[in-house]
C-alpha positions, -999 to 999 in steps of 0.1 A, spaced: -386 83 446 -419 96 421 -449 91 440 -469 68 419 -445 39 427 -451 49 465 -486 44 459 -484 13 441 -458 -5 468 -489 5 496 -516 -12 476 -511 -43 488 -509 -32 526 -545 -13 521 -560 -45 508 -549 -66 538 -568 -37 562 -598 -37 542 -596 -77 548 -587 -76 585 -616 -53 590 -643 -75 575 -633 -105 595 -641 -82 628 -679 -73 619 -692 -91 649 -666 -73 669 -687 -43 694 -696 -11 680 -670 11 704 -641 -12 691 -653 -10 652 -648 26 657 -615 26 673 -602 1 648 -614 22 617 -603 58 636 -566 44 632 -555 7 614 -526 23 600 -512 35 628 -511 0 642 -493 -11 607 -454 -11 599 -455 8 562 -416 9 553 -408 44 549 -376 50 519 -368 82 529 -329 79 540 -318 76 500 -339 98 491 -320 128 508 -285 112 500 -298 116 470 -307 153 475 -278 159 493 -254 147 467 -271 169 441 -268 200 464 -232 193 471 -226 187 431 -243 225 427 -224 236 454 -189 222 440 -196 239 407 -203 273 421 -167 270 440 -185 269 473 -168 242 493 -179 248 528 -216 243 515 -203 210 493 -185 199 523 -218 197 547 -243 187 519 -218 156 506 -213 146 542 -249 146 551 -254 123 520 -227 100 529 -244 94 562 -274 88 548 -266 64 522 -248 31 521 -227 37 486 -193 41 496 -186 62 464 -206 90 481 -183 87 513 -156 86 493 -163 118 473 -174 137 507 -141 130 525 -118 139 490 -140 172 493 -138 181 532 -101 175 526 -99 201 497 -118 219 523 -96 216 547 -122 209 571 -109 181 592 -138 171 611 -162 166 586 -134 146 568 -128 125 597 -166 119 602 -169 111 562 -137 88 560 -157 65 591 -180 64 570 -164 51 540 -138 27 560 -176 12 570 -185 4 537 -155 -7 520 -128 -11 543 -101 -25 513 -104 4 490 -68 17 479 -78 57 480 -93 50 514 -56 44 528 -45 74 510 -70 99 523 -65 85 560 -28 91 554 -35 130 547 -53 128 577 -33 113 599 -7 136 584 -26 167 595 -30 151 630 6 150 633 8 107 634 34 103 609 34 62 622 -1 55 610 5 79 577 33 57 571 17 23 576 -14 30 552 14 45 530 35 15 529 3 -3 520 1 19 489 37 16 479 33 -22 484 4 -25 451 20 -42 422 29 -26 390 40 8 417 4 16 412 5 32 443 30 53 440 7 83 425 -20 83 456 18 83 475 22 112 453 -7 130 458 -13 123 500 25 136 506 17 171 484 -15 175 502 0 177 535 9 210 550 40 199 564 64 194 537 91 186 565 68 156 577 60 147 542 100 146 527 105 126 562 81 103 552 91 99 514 125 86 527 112 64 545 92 48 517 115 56 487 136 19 495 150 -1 466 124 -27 474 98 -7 474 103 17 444 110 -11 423 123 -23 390 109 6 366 131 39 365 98 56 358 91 51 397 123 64 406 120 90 387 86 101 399 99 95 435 130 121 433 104 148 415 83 141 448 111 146 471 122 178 450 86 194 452 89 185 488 121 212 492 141 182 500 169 188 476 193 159 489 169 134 487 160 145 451 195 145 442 205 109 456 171 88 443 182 107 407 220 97 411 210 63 429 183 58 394 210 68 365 237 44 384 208 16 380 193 17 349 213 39 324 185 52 308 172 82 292 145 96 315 169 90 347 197 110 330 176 137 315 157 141 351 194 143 366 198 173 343 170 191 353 182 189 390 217 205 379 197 233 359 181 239 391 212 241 411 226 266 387 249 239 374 240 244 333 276 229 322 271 201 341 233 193 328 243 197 293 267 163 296 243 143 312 219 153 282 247 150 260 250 109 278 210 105 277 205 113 235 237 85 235 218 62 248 181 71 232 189 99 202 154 93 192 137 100 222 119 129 204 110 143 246 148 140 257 161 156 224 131 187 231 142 190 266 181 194 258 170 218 230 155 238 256 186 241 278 209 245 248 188 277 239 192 286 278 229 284 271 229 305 241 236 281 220 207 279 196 230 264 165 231 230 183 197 233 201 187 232 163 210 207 151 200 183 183 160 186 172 176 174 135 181 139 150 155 112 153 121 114 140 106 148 130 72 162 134 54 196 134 69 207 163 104 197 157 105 213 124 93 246 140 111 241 166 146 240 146 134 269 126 132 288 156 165 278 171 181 283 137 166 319 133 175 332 167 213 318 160 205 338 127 224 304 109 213 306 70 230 270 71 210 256 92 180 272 77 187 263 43 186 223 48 154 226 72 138 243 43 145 217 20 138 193 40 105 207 43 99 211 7 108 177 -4 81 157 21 49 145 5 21 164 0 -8 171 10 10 200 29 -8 207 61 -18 245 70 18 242 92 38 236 72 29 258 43 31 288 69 63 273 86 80 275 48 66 306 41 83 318 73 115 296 61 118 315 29 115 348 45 141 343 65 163 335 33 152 365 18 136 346 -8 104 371 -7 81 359 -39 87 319 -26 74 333 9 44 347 -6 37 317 -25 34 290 7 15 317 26 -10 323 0 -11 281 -2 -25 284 40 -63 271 37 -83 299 46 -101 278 78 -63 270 92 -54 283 125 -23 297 105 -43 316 80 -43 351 94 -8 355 102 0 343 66 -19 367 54 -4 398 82 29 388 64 20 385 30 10 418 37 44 428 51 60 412 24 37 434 1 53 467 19 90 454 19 88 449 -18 76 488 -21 36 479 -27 26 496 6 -3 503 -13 -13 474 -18 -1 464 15 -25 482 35 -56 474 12 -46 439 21 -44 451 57 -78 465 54 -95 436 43 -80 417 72 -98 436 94 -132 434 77 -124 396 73 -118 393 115 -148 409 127 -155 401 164 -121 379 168 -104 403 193 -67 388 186 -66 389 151 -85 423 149 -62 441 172 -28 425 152 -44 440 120 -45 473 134 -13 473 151 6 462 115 -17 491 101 -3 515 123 33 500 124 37 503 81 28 538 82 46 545 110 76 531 95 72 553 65 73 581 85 32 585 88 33 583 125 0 607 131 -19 587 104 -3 555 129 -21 574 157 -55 572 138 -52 538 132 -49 532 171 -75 559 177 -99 532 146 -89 498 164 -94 513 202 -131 524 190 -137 488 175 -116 473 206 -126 500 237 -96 496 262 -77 470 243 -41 474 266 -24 463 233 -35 492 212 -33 515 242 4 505 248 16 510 212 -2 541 209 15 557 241 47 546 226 41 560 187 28 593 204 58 593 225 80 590 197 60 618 181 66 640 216 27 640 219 38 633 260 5 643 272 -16 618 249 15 591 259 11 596 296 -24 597 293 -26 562 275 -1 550 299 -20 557 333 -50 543 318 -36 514 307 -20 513 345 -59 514 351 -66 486 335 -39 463 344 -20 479 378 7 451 380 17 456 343 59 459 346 62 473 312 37 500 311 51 508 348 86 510 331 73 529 296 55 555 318 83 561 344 109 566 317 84 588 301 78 612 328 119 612 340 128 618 305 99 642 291 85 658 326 92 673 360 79 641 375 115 623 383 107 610 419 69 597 402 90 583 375 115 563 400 89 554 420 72 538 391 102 526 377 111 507 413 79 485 415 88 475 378 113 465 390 102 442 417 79 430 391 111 421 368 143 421 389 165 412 360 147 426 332 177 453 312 150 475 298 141 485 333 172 486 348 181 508 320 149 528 330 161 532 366 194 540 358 181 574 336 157 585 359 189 584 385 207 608 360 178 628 352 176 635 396 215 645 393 225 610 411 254 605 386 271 573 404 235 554 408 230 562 375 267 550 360 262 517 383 224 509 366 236 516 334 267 495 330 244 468 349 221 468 322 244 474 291 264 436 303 227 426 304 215 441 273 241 457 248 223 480 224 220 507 206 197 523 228 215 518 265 247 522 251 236 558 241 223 562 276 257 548 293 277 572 270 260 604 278 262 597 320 297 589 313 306 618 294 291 642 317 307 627 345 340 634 326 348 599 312 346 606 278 368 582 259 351 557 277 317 573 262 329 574 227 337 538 228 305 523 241 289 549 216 307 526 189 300 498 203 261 507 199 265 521 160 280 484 156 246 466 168 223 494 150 242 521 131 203 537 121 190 538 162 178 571 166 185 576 202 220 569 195 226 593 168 207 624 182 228 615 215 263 614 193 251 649 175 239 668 210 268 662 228 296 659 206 284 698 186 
């Protein structure tokens, strides 16, 4: 509290001694002096400093909290809670001591607050966690089932929230069964919804999976089915997810979440045609119409394009930024190049979509045989991005990737060599530069790039997997390279490109059969050009050379121009 109203709350006291002391003037001269040596002493002047140093407290443990420090918030929030009577403050220093995990001062803090406000809602839910960290499931339960008794299942998020904050998810799921009774979940599928995700967070997959069958069997509705579908993707069982979506849109096609959702998986499937047709139905949006396009691109279905883009065109204008790039990227796709350039050049110029317009206008410049005026374009990008680190490095990198593409792959280097001097250590330009000098059989400047990249980020999987291919294919480092290759690996168990890797580096050591095995296990995975020329060499140095010639074919079928492929047909077929 400021001083001046300290001093003003003590004028009155003062005023009463002054008072006092005249009425005693005929008192004796040694009792005068004792009674002016000390009158305050012998008064009771309220002292106010207990809030004061809640208040002091609560501002440390506030500093505290935002410098991540919650030891220090822990002890400075509990000494405020004991030295004020707002049970907020308790409150806030027990929710803290928890996130702590410092039981004690929780404990102390939570009888603290259950002084002040007994009846508070959170107050049963934090005394659950702790009681749950004690081991009493029966008193976790009661102030629990106190929670899950609120109308409206307002208590079913604290629920939520006590059961994922205990360390015992056995104790926890035990407990959720318990609670998660028809009477007590409720009328509103939302509950039951949210009460199988609980149970499937807590690792307890049969419960998850009966509340979800027990909620579609009851209501009917959309959410229940969809979140039944989601369990069967988790159990592997992707057939048997697609009906239940397939019964949810029946009963809710416009559901525009539910119709996302089953996109999603349809894509998982493979089968991007219908993803795209599914996001058709219902009401459409910004994201649904990018979403289609994207579905109907990577199904590379013109007939599905062709109605999204009309669609498109026909709706009202004013076009938003969007929209004008998602045409642009519409009519590309159609190969319909000067209607392309038109929508991107329509992008306002302070729309988040701007600059990639304008990185493929420029494209579309250098496909239409203007590289010229391609890369001036290109150039002015960069000037334009000045200190945006994104869109400065994506300038240089199309820089680099036009010339590159017209054969001007040291001039490509330069352009790294430009952007890595405005963008020191940026692993995007270092990791396309290690490839483009790789592909130039500068192997020196690519490992070097390579390693330091490594440097900067030592749990990258790709530049683990480019620089371990590097040195097996281009160097005498083989056991570095499968090394390398290995903890790639681990980073990416499934990923072909690395598998592929692994499989070359076994060849390139002379272990033929490891090599066959990685090979063929990353051609199923990944069938192009590129693998299918490494499967065909192993197996025609291993003598199975029919076998060879045919995957070789298979590969000129998915890129007949793959230059990995050819120079592996010439070498070994001379």
């Amino acid at each position: 509290m400021p001083m001046t109203s300290i001093l003003y709350r003590h004028l009155p006291i003062l005023g009463l001694g002054a008072a006092m002391l005249a009425g005693c003037a005929s008192m004796s001269a040694p009792h005068r002096e004792a009674t002016r040596a000390q009158p305050l002493q012998r008064m009771n002047v309220p002292q106010e400093k207990r809030e004061h140093d809640a208040l002091a407290h609560t501002l440390a443990g506030e500093f505290a909290l935002n410098n991540g420090d919650l030891e220090a918030a822990t002890d400075e929030f509990g000494k405020a809670a004991q030295e004020s009577n707002d049970a907020d403050i308790a409150a806030q220093a027990t929710r803290v001591a928890i996130a702590a995990k410092q039981w004690k001062p929780a404990q102390a803090a939570l009888d603290r607050w259950q002084k002040l406000r007994a009846d508070d809602p959170a107050l049963w839910q934090a005394r659950a966690v702790l009681a749950l960290h004690d081991g009493n499931s029966d008193a976790a339960y009661a102030d629990l089932l106190r929670l899950a008794q609120q109308p409206e299942a307002k208590g079913w998020r604290p629920i939520t929230q006590a059961l994922l904050d205990s360390g015992d998810k056995k104790a926890a799921a035990d407990l959720l069964q318990r609670l998660a009774t028809p009477e007590l979940l409720g009328a509103k599928s939302e509950t039951w919804v949210v009460a199988s995700q609980l149970a499937d967070r807590l690792e307890a997959r049969a419960l998850a999976q009966m509340l979800a069958e027990a909620a579609m069997q009851k209501f009917h509705s959309a959410d229940t089915y969809a979140w039944a579908a989601q369990l069967k993707v988790k159990a592997g069982d992707k057939i048997g997810a697609r009906a239940l979506f397939a019964n949810a849109l029946k009963r809710d096609s416009k559901d525009t979440r539910l119709r996302v959702a089953y996109a999603a998986l349809l894509g998982e499937l493979g089968d991007n045609a219908e993803a795209a047709r599914v996001l058709a139905q219902g009401t459409q949006d910004d994201y649904t119409y990018a979403a289609r396009a994207a579905y109907a691109a990577r199904a590379n279905d013109k007939k599905l394009m062709e109605p999204l883009y009309n669609e498109l065109k026909a709706l009202k204008s004013p076009r938003t930024g969007p929209r004008l790039n998602l045409l642009g990227e519409l009519a590309e796709l159609l190969e319909r190049k000067s209607e392309a350039q038109t929508w991107y050049a329509q992008v306002p110029d302070d729309d988040d979509h701007w600059f990639d317009a304008q990185l493929r206008s420029a494209l579309l410049l250098d496909s239409s045989g203007k590289t010229k005026e391609a890369l001036e374009a290109v150039h002015r990008l960069q000037a334009r991005a000045g200190d945006a680190t994104k869109e400065l490095g994506d300038a240089y990198m199309l820089e680099a990737e036009i010339l590159n593409k017209h054969q001007r792959g040291e001039e490509g280097v330069a352009v790294y060599a430009r952007g890595l001097k405005a963008l020191p250590d940026d692993t995007r330009l270092l990791y396309a530069r290690a490839l483009l000098n790789g592909d130039l059989e500068h192997i020196d400047a690519s490992v070097s790039d390579l390693r330091h990249l490594l440097e900067l980020k030592p749990n990258d999987a790709d530049a683990m997997n480019a620089l371990g291919y590097t040195l097996a294919d281009r160097t005498d480092k083989k056991d570095e390279a499968l090394s390398l290759i290995e903890k790639a690996l681990k980073l990416k168990p499934d990923e072909p490109a690395i598998i592929d890797s692994r499989g070359w580096a076994q060849y390139r050591l002379g272990h033929i059969d490891d090599a066959v095995k990685d090979l063929r296990t990353a051609y199923s995975k990944q069938p192009d050009a590129e693998i299918a020329a490494h499967l065909g060499e192993v197996l025609w140095v291993s003598g199975q050379k029919d076998e060879a010639k045919k995957v070789w074919e298979q590969g000129r079928k998915k890129d007949a121009k793959n230059k990995v492929l050819l120079e592996t047909i010439k070498r070994l077929s001379s």
